[in-house]
N, C-alpha and C positions, 0 to 999 in steps of 0.2 A: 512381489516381482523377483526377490532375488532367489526363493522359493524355488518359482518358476526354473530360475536360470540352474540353481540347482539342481535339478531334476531334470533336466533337458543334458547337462554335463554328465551326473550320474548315468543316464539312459546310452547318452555317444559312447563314457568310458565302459559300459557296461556290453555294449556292440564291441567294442572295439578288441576287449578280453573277448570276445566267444570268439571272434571270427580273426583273430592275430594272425593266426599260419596261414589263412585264406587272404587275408591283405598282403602279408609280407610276400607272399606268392603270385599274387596278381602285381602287384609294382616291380618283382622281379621280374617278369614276364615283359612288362611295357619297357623297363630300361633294357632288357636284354632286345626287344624287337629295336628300339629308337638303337641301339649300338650297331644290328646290323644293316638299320637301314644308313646310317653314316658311312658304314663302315661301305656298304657296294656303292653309295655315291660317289666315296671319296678315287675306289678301285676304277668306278667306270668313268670317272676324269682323268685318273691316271692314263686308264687304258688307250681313250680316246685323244690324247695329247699322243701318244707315242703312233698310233696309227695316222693320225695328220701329220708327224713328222716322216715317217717312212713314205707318206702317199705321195707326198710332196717333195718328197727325194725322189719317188719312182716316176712323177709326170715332169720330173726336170731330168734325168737321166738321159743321155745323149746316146742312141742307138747308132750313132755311125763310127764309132769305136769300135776295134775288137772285140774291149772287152763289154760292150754296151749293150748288146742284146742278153748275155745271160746276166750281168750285175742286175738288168731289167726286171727278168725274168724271176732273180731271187726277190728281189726286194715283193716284188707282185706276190708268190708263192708266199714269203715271211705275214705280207701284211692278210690276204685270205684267211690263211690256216690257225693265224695265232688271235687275230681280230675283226673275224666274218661277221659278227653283230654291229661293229662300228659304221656311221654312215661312210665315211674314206672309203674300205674294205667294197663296202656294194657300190659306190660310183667307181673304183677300180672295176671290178667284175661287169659291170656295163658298159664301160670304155670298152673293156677287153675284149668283150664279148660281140658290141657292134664294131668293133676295128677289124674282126676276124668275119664277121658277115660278108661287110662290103668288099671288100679279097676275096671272096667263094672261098672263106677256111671256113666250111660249116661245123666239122669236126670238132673243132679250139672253139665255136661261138654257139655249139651245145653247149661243149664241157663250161665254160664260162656261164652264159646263164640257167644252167644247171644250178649250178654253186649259190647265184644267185637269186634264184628261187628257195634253195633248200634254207639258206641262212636269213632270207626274208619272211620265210615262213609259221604260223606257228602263231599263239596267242600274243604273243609279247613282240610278234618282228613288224614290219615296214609294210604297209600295204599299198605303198605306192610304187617300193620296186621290188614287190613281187607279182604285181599285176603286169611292170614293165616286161618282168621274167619273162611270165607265161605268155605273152604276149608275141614276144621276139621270137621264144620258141617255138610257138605255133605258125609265125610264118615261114622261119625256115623248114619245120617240119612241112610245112603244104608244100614250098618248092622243092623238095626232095621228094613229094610226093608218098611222107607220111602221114596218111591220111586220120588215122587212128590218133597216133601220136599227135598231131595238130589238134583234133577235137578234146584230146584226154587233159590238153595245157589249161581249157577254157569253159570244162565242164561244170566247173566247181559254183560258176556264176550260174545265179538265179537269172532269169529275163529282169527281175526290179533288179538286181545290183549290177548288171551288164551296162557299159555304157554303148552308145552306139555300135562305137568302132568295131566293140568285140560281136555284135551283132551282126556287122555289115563281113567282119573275116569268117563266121562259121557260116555265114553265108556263101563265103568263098569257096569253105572244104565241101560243105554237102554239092556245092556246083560242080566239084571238081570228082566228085564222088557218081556224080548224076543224080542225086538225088534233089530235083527242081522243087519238087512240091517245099519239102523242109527247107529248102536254100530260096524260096519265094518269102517265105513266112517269117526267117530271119533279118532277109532283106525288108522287109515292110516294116520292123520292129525298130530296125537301123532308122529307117525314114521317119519313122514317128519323135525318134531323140534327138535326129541329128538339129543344129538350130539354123547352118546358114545351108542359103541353097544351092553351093556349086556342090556338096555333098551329097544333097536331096537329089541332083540332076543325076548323080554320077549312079545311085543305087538305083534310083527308076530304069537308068538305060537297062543294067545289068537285068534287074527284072523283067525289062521287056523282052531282052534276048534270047532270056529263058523260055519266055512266051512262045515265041517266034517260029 
């Protein structure tokens, strides 16, 4: 037995001399990855404490001041440009974004979810509000009557990752485009996802009118 154990020690230390710089190299590798994965954890709690405290400065900021629209304004600018990957940073940029819609500032509620698509986007970003993005954007583009620009927000979806909605709006553009047939086809795909039925009723009618 002890033989054995012998010989099984000899064999490890025997590995263990051939292959030393290839171990001592691979353990330095793993503490070197484990350091930086601390090391961005530790950065992107930083990061994201200080963009909650800025976000939360700028949705209590009092706009009937003088100086209350641009203090506003920086704090917005500071937390976008320095912390556009933070969630804060993209619920700013959609506030921003749908506050300037409903005003008819279509201008300010591009440029806002612009921002917001571009920093939701990407392997590593938000897929929930970069759908919002492109989403918003496509409707203000149809009522401006960018037709092009409206379908180019929503093209990227397949029919399987589309959910209705987006279904039942490119249905909107090709209507608006006159193009019935394709804005029939959308519309019936909207019908099939949507689940309640004041929704079902609302795209049948549109289809029908198409018909018509």
């Amino acid at each position: 037995m002890n033989e054995i154990i012998d010989n099984n020690f000899g064999a490890t230390k025997n590995f263990i001399n051939k292959y030393k710089n290839s171990i001592i190299i691979f353990i330095s590798l793993l503490v070197f990855i484990a350091a930086i994965f601390i090391f961005n954890s530790y950065n992107t709690k930083i990061s994201n404490e200080k963009a909650a405290a800025i976000y939360n400065q700028w949705i209590n900021q009092p706009i009937s001041l003088d100086e209350g629209p641009e203090t506003k304004d920086d704090l917005y600018n500071n937390l976008v440009n320095n912390y556009s990957s933070s969630g804060y940073a993209m619920m700013a940029m959609l506030s921003r974004g749908a506050d300037s819609a409903s005003k008819g500032d279509f201008e300010n509620a591009i440029n806002a979810f612009i921002l917001l698509r571009d920093a939701s986007g990407g392997f590593k970003g938000n897929k929930f509000f970069n759908k919002i993005s492109r989403i918003s954007l496509s409707r203000i583009y149809l009522e401006t009557e960018m037709y092009e620009e409206a379908f180019s927000q929503l093209s990227i979806y397949s029919e399987d990752a589309a959910n209705a909605y987006i279904h039942e709006l490119i249905g909107d553009i090709f209507a608006a485009q006159g193009k019935n047939k394709r804005s029939i086809e959308q519309y019936k795909l909207a019908n099939e996802k949507y689940s309640d039925q004041q929704s079902k009723s609302i795209v049948a009618m549109k289809i029908a009118d198409l018909k018509s």
